[in-house]
C-alpha positions as CSV (number, residue, x, y, z in Angstrom):
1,X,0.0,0.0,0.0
2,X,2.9,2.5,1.0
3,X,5.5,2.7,-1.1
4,X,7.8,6.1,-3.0
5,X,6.8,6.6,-6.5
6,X,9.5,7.6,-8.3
7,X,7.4,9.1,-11.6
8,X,5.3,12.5,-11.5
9,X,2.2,12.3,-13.5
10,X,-0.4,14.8,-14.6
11,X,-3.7,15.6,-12.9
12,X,-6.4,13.1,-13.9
13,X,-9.8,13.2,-12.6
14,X,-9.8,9.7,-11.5
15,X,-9.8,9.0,-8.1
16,X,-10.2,6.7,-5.4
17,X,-10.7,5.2,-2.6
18,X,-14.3,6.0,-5.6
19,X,-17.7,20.0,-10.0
20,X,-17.8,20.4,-11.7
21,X,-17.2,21.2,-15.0
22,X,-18.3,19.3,-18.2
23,X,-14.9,18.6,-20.6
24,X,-15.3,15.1,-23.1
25,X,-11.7,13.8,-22.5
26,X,-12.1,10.9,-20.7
27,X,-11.3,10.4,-16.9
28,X,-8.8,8.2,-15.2
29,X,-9.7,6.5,-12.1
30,X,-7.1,7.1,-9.3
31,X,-8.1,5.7,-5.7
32,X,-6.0,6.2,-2.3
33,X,-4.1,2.5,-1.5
34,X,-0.6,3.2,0.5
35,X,2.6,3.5,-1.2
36,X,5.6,4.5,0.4
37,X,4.2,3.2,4.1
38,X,5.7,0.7,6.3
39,X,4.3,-1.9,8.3
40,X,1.6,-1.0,10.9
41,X,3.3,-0.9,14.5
42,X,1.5,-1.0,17.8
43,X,-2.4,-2.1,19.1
44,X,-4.1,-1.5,15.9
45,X,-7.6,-3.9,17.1
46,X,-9.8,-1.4,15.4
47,X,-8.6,-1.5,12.0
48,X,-11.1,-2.9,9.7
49,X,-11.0,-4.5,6.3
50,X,-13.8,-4.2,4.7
51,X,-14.5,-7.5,2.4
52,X,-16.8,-9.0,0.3
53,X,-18.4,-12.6,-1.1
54,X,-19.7,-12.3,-4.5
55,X,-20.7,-15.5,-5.5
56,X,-22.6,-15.4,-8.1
57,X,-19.4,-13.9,-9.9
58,X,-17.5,-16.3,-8.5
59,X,-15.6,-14.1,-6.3
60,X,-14.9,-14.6,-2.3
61,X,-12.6,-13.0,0.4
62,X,-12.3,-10.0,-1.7
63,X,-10.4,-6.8,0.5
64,X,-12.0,-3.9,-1.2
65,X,-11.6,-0.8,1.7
66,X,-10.7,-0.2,5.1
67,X,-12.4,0.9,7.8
68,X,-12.6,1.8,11.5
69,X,-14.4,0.1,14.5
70,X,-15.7,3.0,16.2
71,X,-18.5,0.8,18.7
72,X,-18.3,-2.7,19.2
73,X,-20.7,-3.7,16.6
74,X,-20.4,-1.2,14.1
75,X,-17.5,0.2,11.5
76,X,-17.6,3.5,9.6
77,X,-16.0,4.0,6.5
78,X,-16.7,6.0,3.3
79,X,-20.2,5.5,1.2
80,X,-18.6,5.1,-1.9
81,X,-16.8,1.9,-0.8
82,X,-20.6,0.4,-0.5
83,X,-22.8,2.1,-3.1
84,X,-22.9,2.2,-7.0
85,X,-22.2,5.5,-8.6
86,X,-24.6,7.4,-11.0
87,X,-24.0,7.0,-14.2
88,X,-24.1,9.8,-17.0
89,X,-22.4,12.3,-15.0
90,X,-20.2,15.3,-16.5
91,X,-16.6,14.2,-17.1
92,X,-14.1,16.4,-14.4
93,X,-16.5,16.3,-11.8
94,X,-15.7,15.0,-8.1
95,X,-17.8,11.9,-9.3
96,X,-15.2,10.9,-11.8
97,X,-12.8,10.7,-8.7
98,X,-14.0,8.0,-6.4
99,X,-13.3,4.2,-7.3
100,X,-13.4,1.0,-5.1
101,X,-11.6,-1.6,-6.2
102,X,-10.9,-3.2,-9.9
103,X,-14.0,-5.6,-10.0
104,X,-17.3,-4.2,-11.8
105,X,-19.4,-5.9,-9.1
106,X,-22.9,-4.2,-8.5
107,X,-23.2,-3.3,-4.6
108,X,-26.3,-5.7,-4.4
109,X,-24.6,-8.8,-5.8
110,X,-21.7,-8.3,-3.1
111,X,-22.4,-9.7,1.1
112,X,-19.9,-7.4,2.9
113,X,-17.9,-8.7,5.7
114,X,-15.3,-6.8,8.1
115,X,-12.1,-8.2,9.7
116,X,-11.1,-6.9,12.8
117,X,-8.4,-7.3,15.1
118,X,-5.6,-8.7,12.9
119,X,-2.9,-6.9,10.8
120,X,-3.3,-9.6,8.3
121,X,-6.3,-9.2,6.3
122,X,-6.5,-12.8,5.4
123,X,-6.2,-14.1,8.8
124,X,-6.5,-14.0,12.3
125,X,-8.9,-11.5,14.6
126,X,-12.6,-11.8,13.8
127,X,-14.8,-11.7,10.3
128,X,-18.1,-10.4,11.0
129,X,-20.9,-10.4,8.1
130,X,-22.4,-6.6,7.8
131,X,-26.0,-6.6,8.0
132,X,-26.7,-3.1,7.3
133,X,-25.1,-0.3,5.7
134,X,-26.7,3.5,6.3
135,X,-24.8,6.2,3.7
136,X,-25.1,9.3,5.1
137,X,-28.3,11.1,3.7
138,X,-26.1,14.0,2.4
139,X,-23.9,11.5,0.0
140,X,-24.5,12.0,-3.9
141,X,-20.6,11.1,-5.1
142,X,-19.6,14.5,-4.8
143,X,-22.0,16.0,-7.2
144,X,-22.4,19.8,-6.6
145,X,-18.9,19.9,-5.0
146,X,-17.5,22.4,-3.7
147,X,-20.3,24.2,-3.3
148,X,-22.2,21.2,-1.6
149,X,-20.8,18.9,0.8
150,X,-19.5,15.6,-0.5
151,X,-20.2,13.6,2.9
152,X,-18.4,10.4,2.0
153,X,-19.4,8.8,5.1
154,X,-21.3,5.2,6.1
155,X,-21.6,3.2,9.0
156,X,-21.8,-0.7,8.5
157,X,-23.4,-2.5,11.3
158,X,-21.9,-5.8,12.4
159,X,-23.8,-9.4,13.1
160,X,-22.8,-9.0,16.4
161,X,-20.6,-7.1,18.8
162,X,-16.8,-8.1,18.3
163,X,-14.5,-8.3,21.5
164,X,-12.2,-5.5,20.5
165,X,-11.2,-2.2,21.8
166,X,-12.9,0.3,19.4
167,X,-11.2,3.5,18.3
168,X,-11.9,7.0,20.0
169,X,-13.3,9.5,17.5
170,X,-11.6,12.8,17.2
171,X,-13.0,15.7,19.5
172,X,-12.8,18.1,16.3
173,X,-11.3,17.6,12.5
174,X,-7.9,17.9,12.1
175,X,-6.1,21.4,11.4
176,X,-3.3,22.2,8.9
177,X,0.3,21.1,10.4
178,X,-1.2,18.5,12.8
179,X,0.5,15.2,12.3
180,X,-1.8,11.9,11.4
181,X,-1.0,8.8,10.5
182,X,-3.0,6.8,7.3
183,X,-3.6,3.2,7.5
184,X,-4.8,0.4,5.1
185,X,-4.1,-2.4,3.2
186,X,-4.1,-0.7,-0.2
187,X,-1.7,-1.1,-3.1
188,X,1.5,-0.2,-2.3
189,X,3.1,-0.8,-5.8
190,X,3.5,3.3,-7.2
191,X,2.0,2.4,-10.3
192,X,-1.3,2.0,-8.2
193,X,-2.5,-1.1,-10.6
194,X,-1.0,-4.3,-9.2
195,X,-3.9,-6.3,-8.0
196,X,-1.4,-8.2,-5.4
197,X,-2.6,-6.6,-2.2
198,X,0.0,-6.8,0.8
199,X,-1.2,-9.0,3.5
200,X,-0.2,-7.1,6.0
201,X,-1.6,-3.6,7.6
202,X,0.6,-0.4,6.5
203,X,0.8,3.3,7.8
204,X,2.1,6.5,6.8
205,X,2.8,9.6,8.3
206,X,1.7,12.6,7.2
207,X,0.4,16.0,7.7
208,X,-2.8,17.8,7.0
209,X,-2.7,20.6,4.7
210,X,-4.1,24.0,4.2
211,X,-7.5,22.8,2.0
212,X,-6.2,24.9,-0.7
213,X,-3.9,22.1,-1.7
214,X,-6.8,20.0,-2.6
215,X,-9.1,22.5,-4.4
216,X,-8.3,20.5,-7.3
217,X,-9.8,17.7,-5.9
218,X,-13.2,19.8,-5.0
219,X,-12.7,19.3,-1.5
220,X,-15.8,20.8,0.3
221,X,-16.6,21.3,3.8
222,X,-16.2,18.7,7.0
223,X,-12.8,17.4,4.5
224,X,-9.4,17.4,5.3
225,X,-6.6,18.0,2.6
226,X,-4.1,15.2,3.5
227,X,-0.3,15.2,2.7
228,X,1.8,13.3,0.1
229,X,5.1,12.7,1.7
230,X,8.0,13.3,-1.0
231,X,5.9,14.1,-3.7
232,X,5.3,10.6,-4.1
233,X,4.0,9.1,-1.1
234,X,0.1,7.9,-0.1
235,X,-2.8,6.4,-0.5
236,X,-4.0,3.8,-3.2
237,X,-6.6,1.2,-4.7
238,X,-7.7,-0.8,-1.3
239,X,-7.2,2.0,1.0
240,X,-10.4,4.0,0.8
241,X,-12.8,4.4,3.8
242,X,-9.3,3.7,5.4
243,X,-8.2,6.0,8.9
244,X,-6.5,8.9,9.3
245,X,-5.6,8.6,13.1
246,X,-3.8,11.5,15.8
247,X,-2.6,10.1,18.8
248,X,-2.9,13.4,21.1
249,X,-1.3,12.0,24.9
250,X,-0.4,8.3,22.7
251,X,-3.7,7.7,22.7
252,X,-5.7,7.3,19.0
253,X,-8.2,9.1,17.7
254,X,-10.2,9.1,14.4
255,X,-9.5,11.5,12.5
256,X,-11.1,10.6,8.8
257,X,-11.4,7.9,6.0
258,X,-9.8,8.0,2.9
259,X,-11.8,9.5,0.1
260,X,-10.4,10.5,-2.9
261,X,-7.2,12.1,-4.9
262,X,-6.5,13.7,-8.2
263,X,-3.9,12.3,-9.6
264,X,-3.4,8.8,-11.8
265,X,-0.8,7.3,-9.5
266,X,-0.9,7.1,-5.8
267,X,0.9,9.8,-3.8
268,X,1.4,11.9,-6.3
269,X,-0.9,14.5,-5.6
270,X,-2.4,15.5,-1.6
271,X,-5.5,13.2,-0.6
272,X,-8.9,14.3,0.6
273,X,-9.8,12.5,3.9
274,X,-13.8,13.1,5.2
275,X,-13.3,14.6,8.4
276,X,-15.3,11.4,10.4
277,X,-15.4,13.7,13.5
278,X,-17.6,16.4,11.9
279,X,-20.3,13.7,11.3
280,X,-20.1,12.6,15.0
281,X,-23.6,13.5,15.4
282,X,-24.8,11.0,12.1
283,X,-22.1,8.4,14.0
284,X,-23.7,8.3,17.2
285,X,-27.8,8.6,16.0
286,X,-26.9,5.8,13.2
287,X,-25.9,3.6,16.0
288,X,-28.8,4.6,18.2
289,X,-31.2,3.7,15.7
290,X,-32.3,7.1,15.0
291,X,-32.6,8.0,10.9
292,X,-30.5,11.0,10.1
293,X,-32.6,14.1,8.9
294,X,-33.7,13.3,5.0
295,X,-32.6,9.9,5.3
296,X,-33.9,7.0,3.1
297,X,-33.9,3.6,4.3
298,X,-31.0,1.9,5.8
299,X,-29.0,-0.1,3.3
300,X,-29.8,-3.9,3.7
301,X,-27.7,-7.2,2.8
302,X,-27.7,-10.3,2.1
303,X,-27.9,-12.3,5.8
């Protein structure tokens, strides 16, 4: 996931992890995964890979995002790791930026599953089918961006409670200069299109940025403009939805999850992170049971 890229390459209005003007050139799709990282140190329980079984394409097992355990029976991680974009939308938009993973699976042929509590994605901790999935009502895949929020936000809730410490979430969204540190088990090869996923959990350090370094991107409000380490270090296919955690006192807070960048190849260009603790409020009524204002109905999967 974290590895240097030693190339530049131009802006592209693909993205990740997945206005707005209308141009005909096509898009390409760049997605935060972590290149440049090293491996993930310390009590990282919370981490989450989000998964899924497709089997009526034959697929099973497959890592597609990340994600963090913020209560004991639910993960949050970005909405466009679990829902189909439009289609027919302007070329150069912030819609063009977001991309999941490699496979053209539709979101209802996939049962999601998390695993918790292991730095290996393909072993160890506990894998917990998701039985529901609430996007946050504001969510449209960044149509009307800047000017409307993106809110690339979603809480998955688990079969049942996991044994695991959950993370803390942030008191208030990260400010330019603060140190965080990016997790996920992304690509980490700099061309950002090996499909051989590392195994094990990476990180990254970084800083965020004045969100002028991302207007590019359309960052919008309740975002945070995230660093690229040597002008070639960050995120890639596999780490969207993935955290971007502070440790104020050692101890570690939520900070965001991955959303999107502008460039073709991972680290390249800054990333926009959703700043997960400006939707504390959707968080904690999501997990209450209480429907967010102008939400539709929860999400359901396959049991």
């Amino acid at each position: 996931m974290l590895r240097k890229i030693a190339k530049s390459a131009a802006l592209v209005v693909g993205l990740v992890m997945a206005g707005l003007i209308a141009v005909c050139a096509p898009a390409v799709a760049a997605q935060p995964s972590l290149v440049g990282g090293t491996g993930a140190t310390g009590d990282t329980g919370w981490m989450a890979s989000l998964q899924y079984d497709a089997p009526d394409y034959g697929v099973y097992g497959h890592h597609t995002c990340g994600g963090a355990l913020v209560f004991r029976g639910w993960v949050a991680s970005a909405a466009h790791c679990v829902t189909d974009p439009p289609t027919g939308v302007a070329r150069k938009t912030a819609v063009n930026r977001f991309v999941t993973d490699s496979l053209d699976i539709p979101t209802a042929a996939k049962q999601f599953y998390v695993r918790v509590d292991s730095k290996d994605r393909t072993v160890g901790g506990q894998r917990v089918k998701v039985v529901q999935i609430v996007a946050h009502p504001g969510w449209k895949w960044g149509q009307g961006a800047p000017t409307d929020e993106v809110d690339d936000q979603s809480m998955l809730k688990l079969e049942h409670n996991v044994d695991v410490q959950p993370i803390q979430l942030a008191a208030r969204g990260a400010r330019p200069g603060e140190k965080l540190r990016l997790y996920g088990w992304g690509m980490d090869d700099p061309s950002g299109a090996d499909p051989d996923l590392p195994r094990r959990l990476q990180q990254l350090d970084v800083k965020a940025l004045s969100p002028a370094k991302c207007v590019d991107i359309f960052i919008s409000a309740k975002e945070t403009c995230v660093s690229n380490p040597n002008g070639t270090d960050g995120p890639a296919p596999g780490d969207s939805g993935g955290p971007a955690v502070a440790f104020p006192n050692g101890v570690p807070q939520l900070e965001g999850a991955a959303s999107r960048s502008a460039s073709e190849y991972p680290g390249v260009t800054p990333t926009v992170y959703t700043s997960t603790p400006d939707f504390r409020t959707f968080i904690y009524d999501t997990a209450r049971g209480v429907p967010a204002q102008g939400a539709a109905s929860p999400l359901s999967y396959m049991s």
